[in-house]
C-alpha positions, 0 to 999 in steps of 0.5 A, a space after each residue: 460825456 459819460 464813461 460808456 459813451 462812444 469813442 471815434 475811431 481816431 483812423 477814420 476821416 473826419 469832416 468839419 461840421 460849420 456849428 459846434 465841431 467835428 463829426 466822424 462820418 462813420 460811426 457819427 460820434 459828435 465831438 462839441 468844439 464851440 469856437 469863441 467870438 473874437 477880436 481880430 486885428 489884421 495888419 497889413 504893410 502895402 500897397 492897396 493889393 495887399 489890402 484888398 485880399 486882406 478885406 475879403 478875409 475880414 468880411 469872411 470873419 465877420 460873416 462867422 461873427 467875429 469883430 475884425 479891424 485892419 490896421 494899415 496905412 492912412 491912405 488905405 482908411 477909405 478902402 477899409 470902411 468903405 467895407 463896413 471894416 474897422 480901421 486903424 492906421 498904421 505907420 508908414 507910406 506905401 507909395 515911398 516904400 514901393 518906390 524904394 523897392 524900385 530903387 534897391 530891387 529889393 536885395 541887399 546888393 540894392 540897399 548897399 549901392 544906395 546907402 542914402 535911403 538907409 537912415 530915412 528907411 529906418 525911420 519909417 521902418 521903425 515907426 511901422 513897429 512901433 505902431 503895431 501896438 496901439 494898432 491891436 490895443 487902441 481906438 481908432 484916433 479919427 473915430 471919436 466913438 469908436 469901441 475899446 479895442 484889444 486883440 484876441 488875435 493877430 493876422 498879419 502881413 510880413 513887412 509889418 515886423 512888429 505883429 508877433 512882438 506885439 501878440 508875444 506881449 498880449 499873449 495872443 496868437 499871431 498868424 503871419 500870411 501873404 495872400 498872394 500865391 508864390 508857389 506854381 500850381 495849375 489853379 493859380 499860378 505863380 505870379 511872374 508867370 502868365 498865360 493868355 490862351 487856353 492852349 498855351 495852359 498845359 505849357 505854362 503848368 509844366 514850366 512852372 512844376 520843373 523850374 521852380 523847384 531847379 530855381 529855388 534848390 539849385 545852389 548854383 543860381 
């Protein structure tokens, strides 16, 4: 770029261009921002739908040329390569986790009042973090000729808890994200809510706008 080239008007709109960058649409100044091809772990902790929203994320990657593999448990592998997806597996038993979610309701009145699951949640927990690393660093153990695998980035599901230690030590960054929508809104709704008529919409909308935030900012609750 020259000296006399012509600058955006940074106060302008500017609209992504899918190629190479941004364009300013008013006075068409093309600035070239080539993103780099990269390899992406996602690691995901869950159940198969934790999984699966995490596989449409994989293939949209794949389709912007990326090379992408999901770490998750064992019994996910089918569900992954059944997608043309890499796959590495993580620690950790989805179907015991759920089930002492069920048990503890997943607060710490639950965990305290069953004090028994402690040490074998523990176990598991930290057999988890301790996975995370091969699971951006290695190859996959069942695949005899799989590629080396190293991460450029990391996306990752909250309970995993190792992602962002791993990205610190590989110097990477780390994007933690749940797919699942938490927040009311009138195009996807908050997930304890539910409406089955187009009548009862509006209704539903309005709960969900004036009792989430009286829920969440009311100390009193």
């Amino acid at each position: 770029m020259t000296d006399n080239a012509p600058l955006a008007d940074t106060s302008t709109d500017m609209e992504y261009e899918d190629e190479a960058g941004f364009v300013d649409t008013e006075s068409g100044f093309h600035l070239e921002l080539p993103i780099p091809t990269m390899s992406i772990c996602i690691m995901v902790c869950g159940t198969h739908g934790d999984v699966l929203p995490f596989c449409g994320l994989a293939k949209a990657l794949q389709a912007k040329g990326h090379r992408v593999r999901i770490a998750t448990h064992q019994v996910h592998r089918h569900i992954v390569q059944s997608k043309d997806i890499e796959f590495y597996p993580l620690a950790g038993d989805p179907k015991q986790l759920s089930a002492w979610m069920v048990q503890t309701g997943g607060s710490v009145w639950g965990e305290a009042m069953h004090p028994n699951l402690i040490p074998e949640k523990t176990r598991m927990v930290r057999d988890i973090i301790f996975s995370a690393w091969p699971a951006a660093t290695a190859t996959d153990p069942e695949e005899a000729d799989a590629r080396p695998f190293v991460a450029d980035a990391i996306i990752s599901n909250p309970p995993v808890i190792g992602h962002v230690h791993v990205a610190e030590a590989l110097g990477i960054p780390c994007h933690i994200m749940f797919p699942q929508p938490w927040y009311y809104g009138e195009l996807y709704a908050g997930q304890y809510y539910t409406t089955h008529t187009e009548s009862t919409q509006s209704l539903v909308n309005y709960v969900q706008e004036y009792s989430h935030p009286i829920i969440c900012f009311n100390p009193s609750l």
